[in-house]
Phi, psi and omega in degrees: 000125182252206196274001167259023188269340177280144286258299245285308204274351165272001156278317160315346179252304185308328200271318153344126207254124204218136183284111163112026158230127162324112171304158183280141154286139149334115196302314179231135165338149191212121147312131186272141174274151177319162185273337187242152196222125178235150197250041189307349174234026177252180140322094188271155159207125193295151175255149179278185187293149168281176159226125210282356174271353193271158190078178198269189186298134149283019182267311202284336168307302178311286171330316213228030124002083177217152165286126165263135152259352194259121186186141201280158186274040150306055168356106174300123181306147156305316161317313158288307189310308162323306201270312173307287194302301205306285197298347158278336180190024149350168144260091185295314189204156170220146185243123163041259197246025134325115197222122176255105189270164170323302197267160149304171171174128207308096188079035207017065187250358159036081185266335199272125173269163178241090160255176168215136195275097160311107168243354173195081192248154160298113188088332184262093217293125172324159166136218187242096185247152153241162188272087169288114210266320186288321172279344180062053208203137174259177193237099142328118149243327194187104160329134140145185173309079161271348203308300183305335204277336192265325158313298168324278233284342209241024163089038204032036162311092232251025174274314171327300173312315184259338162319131185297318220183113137299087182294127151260121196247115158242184184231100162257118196260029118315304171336305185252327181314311200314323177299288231250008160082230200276001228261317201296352139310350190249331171321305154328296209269358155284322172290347174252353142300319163336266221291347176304282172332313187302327164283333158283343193251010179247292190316323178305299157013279189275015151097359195281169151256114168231149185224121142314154174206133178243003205228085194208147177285128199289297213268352178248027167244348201252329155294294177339297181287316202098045177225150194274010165090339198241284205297297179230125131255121185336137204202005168173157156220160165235136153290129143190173190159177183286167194276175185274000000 
């Protein structure tokens, strides 16, 4: 096999869009799935409103941009917390029956979910939570100690384990397949760079420390979280919290 033989460059090839051939369609029709993933028996716990004024301009956020690890065991305010999920993938305006988010996304199909490992949040209990984008509210899934268990999976990072807040980023890839077939995988992973960046440049915002991770076992954080890996799977995380 030589290097232009591998899985990673024939989905590049393959997922190309070449002029005056039909993109492949889904080999079968794909239902489009809802737009929102709701947690109807969990626990809501409510976020205050963001404030679209806090922080410093976004030239100087950009300029002073860095992956950070360190952070101190301060609590992160309920409040921060609020203003970080808003700015990765919030709802900014709504037009009729419409909700226009923070990130961009490719045919506005918002393929990407939000959870969180909580480990020292104000007011919040540890655990697993997820992000209702619509309601602006997380969904309790499941109370305790995660930090170690999520840190393991994620190649013994031990920033995870000490980190205020794990962002987890998945993919329900139906959300977009059902449109645009296979294409719609590199359409995903623009899109959770989307929603990263947004997130690094709101924590800078705030005076916060955040580091992207890419680098993790795929089938033990999607047990964690609870997604079956096929249908929706974990596709990125971030760190943040105060710095040290």
């Amino acid at each position: 096999m030589n290097d232009s033989d591998g899985f990673g460059d024939n989905f590049q090839k393959e997922s190309k869009y070449i002029r005056n051939v039909a993109p492949n369609e889904p080999p079968v029709r794909i239902q489009k799935p809802e737009l929102y993933k709701r947690y109807p028996d969990s626990t809501s716990v409510a976020l205050p409103s963001p404030d679209k004024d806090a922080g410093v301009p976004l030239w100087k956020a950009i300029a002073n941009r860095r992956s950070r690890r360190a952070f101190s065991n301060k609590p992160l305010s309920k409040k921060m917390l609020s203003q970080l999920l808003w700015a990765t993938q919030g709802v900014s305006a709504r037009f009729r029956n419409l909700a226009f988010r923070t990130s961009p996304s490719a045919g506005a199909l918002y393929p990407v979910e939000t959870y969180l490992l909580i480990n020292n949040v104000a007011d919040i209990p540890q655990g697993i939570y997820h992000y209702s984008v619509d309601e602006h509210c997380l969904d309790e899934l499941k109370v305790g100690s995660y930090g170690r268990d999520l840190a393991y999976a994620a190649l013994n990072q031990t920033m995870v384990a000490e980190a205020n807040v794990v962002f987890i980023w998945t993919a329900v890839v139906d959300r977009c397949k059902w449109k645009y077939g296979q294409r719609a995988y590199r359409y995903i992973y623009l899109d959770a760079g989307h929603i990263g960046e947004n997130l690094a440049l709101a924590a800078e915002a705030l005076d916060l420390n955040n580091c992207p991770i890419a680098a993790f076992y795929d089938e033990e954080i999607n047990e964690i979280i609870g997604v079956d890996g096929i249908k929706e799977t974990v596709i990125y995380l971030a760190v943040a919290g105060n710095p040290k």
